[in-house]
N, C-alpha and C positions, 0 to 999 in steps of 0.2 A: 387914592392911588394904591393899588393893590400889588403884591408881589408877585410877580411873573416867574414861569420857571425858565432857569439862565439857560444858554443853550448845554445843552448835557454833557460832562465829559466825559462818558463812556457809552458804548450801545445798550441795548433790552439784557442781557446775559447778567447783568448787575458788579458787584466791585468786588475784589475782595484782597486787594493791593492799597499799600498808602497810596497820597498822592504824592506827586514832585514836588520840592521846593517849591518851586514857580507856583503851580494852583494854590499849595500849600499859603504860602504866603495870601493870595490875593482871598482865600477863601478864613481865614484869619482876619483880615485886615476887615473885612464887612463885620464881621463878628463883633469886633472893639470896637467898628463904629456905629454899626445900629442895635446891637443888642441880641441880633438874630442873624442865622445866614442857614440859607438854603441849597442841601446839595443834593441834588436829584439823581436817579435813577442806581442806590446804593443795594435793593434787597429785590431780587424775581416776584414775579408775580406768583412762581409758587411755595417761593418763601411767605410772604405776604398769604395766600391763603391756609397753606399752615398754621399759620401763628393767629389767624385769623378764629379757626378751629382749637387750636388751644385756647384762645380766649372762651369762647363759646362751653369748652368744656367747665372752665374755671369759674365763670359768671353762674353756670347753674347750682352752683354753691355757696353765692351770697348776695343778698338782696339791693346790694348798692351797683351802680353803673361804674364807678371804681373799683376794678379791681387790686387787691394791694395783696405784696408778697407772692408775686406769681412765681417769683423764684422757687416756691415751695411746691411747687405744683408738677413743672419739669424742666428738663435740663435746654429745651428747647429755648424759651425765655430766656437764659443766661448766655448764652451760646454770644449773643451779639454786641457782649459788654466787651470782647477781645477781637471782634471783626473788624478787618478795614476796611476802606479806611477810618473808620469811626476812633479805633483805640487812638493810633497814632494821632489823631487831629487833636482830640481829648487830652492826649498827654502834653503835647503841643502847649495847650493852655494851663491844666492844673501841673504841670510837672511828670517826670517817668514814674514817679510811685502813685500817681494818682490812685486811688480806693473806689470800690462799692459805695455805694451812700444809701439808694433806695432803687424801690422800681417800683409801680404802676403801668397796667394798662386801665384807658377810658375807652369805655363802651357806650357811646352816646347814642339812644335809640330820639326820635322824633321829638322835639319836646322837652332835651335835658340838655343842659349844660352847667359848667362853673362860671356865671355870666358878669358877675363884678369885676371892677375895675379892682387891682390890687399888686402890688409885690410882694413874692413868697417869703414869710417868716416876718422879715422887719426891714427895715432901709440900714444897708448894711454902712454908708457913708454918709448919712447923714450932712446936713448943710445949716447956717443960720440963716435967717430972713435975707441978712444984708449982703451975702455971697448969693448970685444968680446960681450957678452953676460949677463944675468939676473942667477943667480946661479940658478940650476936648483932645489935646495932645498925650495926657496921663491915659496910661492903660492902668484901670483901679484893681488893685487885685482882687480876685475871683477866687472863694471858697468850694464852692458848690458849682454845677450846673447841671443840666439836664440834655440828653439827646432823643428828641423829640422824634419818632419813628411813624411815619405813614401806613398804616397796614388796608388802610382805603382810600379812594379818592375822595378828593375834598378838593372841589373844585370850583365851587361858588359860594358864596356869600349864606345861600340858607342850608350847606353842608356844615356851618358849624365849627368853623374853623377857627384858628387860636390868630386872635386879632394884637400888635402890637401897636406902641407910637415909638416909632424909632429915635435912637438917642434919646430916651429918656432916661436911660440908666447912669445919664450925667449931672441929673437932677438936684439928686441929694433929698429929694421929697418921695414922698409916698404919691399913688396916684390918684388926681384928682376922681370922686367917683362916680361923674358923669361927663361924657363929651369929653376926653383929656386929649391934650395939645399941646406939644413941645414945639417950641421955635418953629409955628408954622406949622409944623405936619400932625396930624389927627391920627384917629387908627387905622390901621391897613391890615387886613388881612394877610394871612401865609398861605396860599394857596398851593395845592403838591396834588401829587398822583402816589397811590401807593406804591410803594417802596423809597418814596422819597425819605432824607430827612431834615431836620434843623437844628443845629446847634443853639441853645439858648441859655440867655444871660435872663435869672429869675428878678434881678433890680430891674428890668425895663418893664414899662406898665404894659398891662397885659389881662386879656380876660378870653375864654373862649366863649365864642360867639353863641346866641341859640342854635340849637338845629331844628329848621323849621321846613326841612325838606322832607322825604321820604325814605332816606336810607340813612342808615346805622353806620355812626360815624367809628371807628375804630384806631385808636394813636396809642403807643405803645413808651411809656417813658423810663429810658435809661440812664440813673442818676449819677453821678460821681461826683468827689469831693478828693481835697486835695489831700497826699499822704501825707502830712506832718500834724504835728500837733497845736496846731494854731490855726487848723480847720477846726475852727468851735461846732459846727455840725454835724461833722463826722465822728460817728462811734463804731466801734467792733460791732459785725453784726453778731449773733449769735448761733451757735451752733442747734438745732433744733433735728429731732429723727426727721422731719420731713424734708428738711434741707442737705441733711447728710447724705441719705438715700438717693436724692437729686445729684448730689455730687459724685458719688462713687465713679471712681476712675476715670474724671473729669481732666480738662488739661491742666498741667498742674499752675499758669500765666494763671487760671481765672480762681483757682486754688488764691492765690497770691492775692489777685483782685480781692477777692471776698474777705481775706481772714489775716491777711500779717499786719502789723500791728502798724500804727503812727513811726513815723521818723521822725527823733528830736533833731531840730534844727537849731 
């Protein structure tokens, strides 16, 4: 069963408003239950190929299909860490001081992907043999996450797309690393049109798929982590001339984003 795009809640012109309570909630509510949630039609097509061209500049400067630290590159890539609806949804889940954590964009040409089955870093809730699973009533808290950015289509199966098994991030386990299968449901793709994006939860099993089609798949990842200091993956990032230069006379929200420090709680 593959994920379909819901019907859109806004036209072609793209978002750049929260959502209402109402969506708000209902587009949360998928999130805690499957691990992922898909909200389409958030960045233009000529945002999307913008950033498309900033990737393209950026990759001619390093031999991996990940690019990492794009922030260093230009202020364009940053710009979407404080856009809506994305911030507001974001904050929604980690808290209002939510932080920077990381960024990546993947530029997957024909051929490449991260194709293992895996959760990112470590299983942050671990389980013993004898407990099946996490009641699926507990929202687990959430250190980290990612806002999975569409900057192309990916629209089928040999586009290469980031495959999940929903609800597995109630596990407690790492993911099996072949054929994995929670309660029934196997992997499903995320399928989107550029500008789309998806919220995602890095405990649910997950791997992106090959790309075995003919076009160059491009996904742009906005990382954030929670502001206090009991986000054990969150650190200050650091001030570097390449990232300062990027910043100059930036808003001062993403000022904030990037650089004030943990809240003790």
């Amino acid at each position: 069963m593959a994920w379909t795009r819901p019907h859109p809640m806004t036209s072609a012109p793209g978002l750049t408003t929260p959502f209402s309570e109402t969506e708000t909630a209902a587009i949360l509510d998928r999130f805690y239950r499957d691990g992922s949630v898909l909200v389409p039609g958030v960045f233009t097509a000529e945002e999307c190929a913008h950033l498309r061209r900033l990737t393209d500049e950026a990759a001619a400067k390093t031999p991996s299909f990940i690019i990492r630290n794009p922030e260093e590159h230009d202020i364009g890539f940053l710009q979407p860490f404080i856009r809506e609806p994305i911030y507001s949804l974001v904050q929604k889940i980690l808290g209002p001081d939510c932080r920077f954590c990381a960024q990546n964009v993947i530029r997957t040409a024909p051929g490449q992907a991260i194709s293992h089955w895996h959760v990112d870093d470590f299983v942050e809730y671990p389980l013993p043999p004898e407990i099946p699973r996490w009641d699926a009533r507990v929202r687990l808290p959430i250190a980290w996450l990612s806002v999975q950015v569409a900057l192309s289509d990916i629209l089928t199966p040999e586009d290469g797309p980031t495959e999940i098994v929903p609800g597995s991030q109630f596990s407690g386990r790492d993911s099996p690393k072949e054929n994995p299968v929670w309660e029934g449901r196997g992997a499903e793709p995320i399928l989107c049109r550029a500008g789309d994006i998806y919220i995602f939860n890095h405990q649910v099993w997950h791997r992106g798929r090959p790309n075995t089609g003919t076009r160059t798949r491009y996904l742009m990842q906005l990382q954030y982590g929670r502001g206090d200091n009991l986000a054990w993956r969150l650190q200050p990032i650091a001030h570097t001339p390449a990232l300062d230069r990027v910043l100059e006379g930036a808003d001062p929200r993403l000022l904030k984003l990037m650089f004030n420090p943990p809240q003790h709680r």
